[in-house]
N, C-alpha and C positions, 0 to 999 in steps of 0.2 A: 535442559528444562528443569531437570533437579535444581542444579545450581540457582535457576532464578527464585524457584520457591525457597530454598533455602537463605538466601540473600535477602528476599521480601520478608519471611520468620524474622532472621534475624537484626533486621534493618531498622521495621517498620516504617516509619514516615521519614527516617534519615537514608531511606532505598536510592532514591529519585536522582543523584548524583553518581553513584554505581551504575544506575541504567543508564543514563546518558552518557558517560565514558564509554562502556561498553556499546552503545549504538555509533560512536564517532569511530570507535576501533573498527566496527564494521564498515562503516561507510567508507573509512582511509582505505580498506582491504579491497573491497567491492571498487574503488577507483583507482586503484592499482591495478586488478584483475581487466580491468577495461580502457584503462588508461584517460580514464577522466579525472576529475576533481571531487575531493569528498564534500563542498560544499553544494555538485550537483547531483548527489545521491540522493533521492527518499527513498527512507524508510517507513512502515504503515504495518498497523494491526495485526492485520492480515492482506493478503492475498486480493479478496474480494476488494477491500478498501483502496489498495494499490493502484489495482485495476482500476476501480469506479474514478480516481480520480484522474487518471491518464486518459480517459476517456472523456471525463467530463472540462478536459483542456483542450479536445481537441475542437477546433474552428470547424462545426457540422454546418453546413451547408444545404439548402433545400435539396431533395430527390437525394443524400447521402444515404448510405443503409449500411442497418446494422443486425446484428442475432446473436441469439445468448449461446453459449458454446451447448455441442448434443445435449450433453448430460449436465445443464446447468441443475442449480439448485432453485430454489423458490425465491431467494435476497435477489439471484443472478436475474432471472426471469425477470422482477419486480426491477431492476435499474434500468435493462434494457428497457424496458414499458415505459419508465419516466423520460428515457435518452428519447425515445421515439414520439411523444408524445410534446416535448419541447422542439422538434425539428428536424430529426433524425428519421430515415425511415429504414 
């Protein structure tokens, strides 16, 4: 994390090439680790965003059900609502 702020300090607008490298090294490693291909890696934000969007690929179907994990958050709460709301139950 240091590193990334220091690299964005030092970078500024010339950063965006450094990230990108850096997320393809990831992706190469994460499909190594699993034995997939690094062009079917994503990577996202965060967590939450990840999530939201592997969810919102998946083919929901009437009477499907869904819930936000115990100890969601308020964002978590809030997507499941939208998921359910579009078709999900």
């Amino acid at each position: 994390m240091a590193q990334a702020f220091h690299d964005a300090a030092d970078h500024v607008d010339d950063k965006w090439s450094q990230v990108m490298d850096q997320a393809d090294r990831v992706r190469q490693a994460v499909a190594a680790r699993i034995g997939g291909r690094p062009e079917d890696v994503a990577l996202a934000a965060s967590t939450h965003e990840l999530v939201a969007r592997f969810l919102s690929a998946l083919p929901w179907s009437a009477g499907a059900t869904s819930s936000p994990p115990t100890a969601s958050s308020t964002a978590w709460t809030a997507s499941f609502g939208a998921w359910q709301r579009r078709g999900s139950r």
